[in-house]
C-alpha positions, 0 to 999 in steps of 0.5 A, spaced: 323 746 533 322 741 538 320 734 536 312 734 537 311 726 535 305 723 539 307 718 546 304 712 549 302 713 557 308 708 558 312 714 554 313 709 547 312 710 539 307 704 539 303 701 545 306 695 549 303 688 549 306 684 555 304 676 555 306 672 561 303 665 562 296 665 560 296 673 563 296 678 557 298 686 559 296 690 553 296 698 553 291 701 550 290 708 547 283 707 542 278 711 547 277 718 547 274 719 555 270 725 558 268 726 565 260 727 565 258 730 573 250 732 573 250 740 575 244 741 582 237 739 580 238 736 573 240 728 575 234 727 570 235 732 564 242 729 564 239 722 564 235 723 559 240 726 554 246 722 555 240 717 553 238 720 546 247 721 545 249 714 547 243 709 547 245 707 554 243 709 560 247 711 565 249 705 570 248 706 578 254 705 583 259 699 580 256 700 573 258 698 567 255 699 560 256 699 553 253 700 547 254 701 540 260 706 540 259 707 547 261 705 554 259 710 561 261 707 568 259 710 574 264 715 578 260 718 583 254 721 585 251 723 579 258 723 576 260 718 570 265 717 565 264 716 558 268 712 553 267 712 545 272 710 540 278 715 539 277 714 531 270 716 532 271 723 536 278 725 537 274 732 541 270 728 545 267 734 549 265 736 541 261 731 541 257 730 549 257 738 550 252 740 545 247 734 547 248 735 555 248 742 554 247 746 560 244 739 564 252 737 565 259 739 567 264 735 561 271 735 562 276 731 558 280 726 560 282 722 553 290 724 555 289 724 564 289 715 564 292 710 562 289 704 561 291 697 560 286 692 557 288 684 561 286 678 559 287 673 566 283 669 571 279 674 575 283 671 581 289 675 578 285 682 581 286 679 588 294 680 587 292 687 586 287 690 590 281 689 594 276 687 591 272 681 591 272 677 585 265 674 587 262 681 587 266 683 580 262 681 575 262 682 567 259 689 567 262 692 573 266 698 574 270 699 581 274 704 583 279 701 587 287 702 589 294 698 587 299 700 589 297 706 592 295 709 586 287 710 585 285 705 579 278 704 576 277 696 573 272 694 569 270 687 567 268 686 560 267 678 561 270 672 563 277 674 563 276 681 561 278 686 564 282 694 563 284 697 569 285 705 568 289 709 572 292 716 572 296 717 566 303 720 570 303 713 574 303 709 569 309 705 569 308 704 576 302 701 574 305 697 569 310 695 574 304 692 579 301 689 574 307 685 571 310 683 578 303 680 580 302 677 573 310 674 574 307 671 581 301 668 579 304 665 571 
């Protein structure tokens, strides 16, 4: 029988946790994801109900809100993702499909991203991509690219930031990552 023990996106039994000077890599698997894209004509209906299911409205372009057990950052044109504690709803689709109904395509994406949640100087993101660290401020979301994989980074706070990338690059993520923490510590 084969052996069906669950994994970590860097392909480990427990999350890994890299501390390099003041600079902290964490990988983190705790949020359940869904993809929520606004069908033709039903931009308001699907603000609306997303709104009544998580308290939150959903942000604009760069846009990063949370509340409650609820994150959503915006994606695309009427295209968002939501994140709330995998504890909470391991079938995240369960949960937004019925609230959405027909306002809204749902996909799951829980298993397609990696995520690494960085403690670090804002300067730090200047080594891995192009975004102006001005302009990332706590309650940003911005798609970008590292190392040649699409990326989104997300600013919690001061120092606070996770960066997702898709699940099948995490090591080379990872990799980047530390490379650009070891040139900065």
């Amino acid at each position: 029988m084969p052996d069906l023990t669950p994994i970590t996106p860097l392909g480990g039994s427990s999350l890994r946790t890299d501390t390099i000077g003041a600079i902290s890599i964490a990988e983190a698997d705790d949020w359940a994801l869904a993809s929520v894209a606004a069908r033709a004509g039903q931009l308001e209906d699907t603000l609306t109900r997303a709104r009544k299911l998580t308290g939150l409205d959903l942000p604009g372009p760069g846009g990063l809100v949370a509340g409650g057990d609820w994150r959503a950052w915006w994606m695309a044109p009427e295209a968002w993702m939501l994140a709330t504690p995998l504890s909470a709803s391991e079938d995240i689709v369960a949960a937004v499909k019925p609230a959405l109904g027909d306002a809204a395509s749902i996909t799951e994406q829980t298993d397609a991203w990696a995520r690494f949640d960085i403690t670090a100087p804002v300067g730090f993101l200047e080594r891995l991509c192009n975004v102006d660290p001005a302009r990332v401020t706590p309650g940003t979301a911005t798609r970008t690219v590292m190392e040649h994989m699409g990326v989104v980074v997300l600013r919690h706070g001061d120092q606070a930031f996770s960066v997702l990338g898709v699940r099948s690059s995490a090591g080379s993520l990872h990799h980047a990552l530390l490379t650009a923490a070891r040139a900065v510590a």
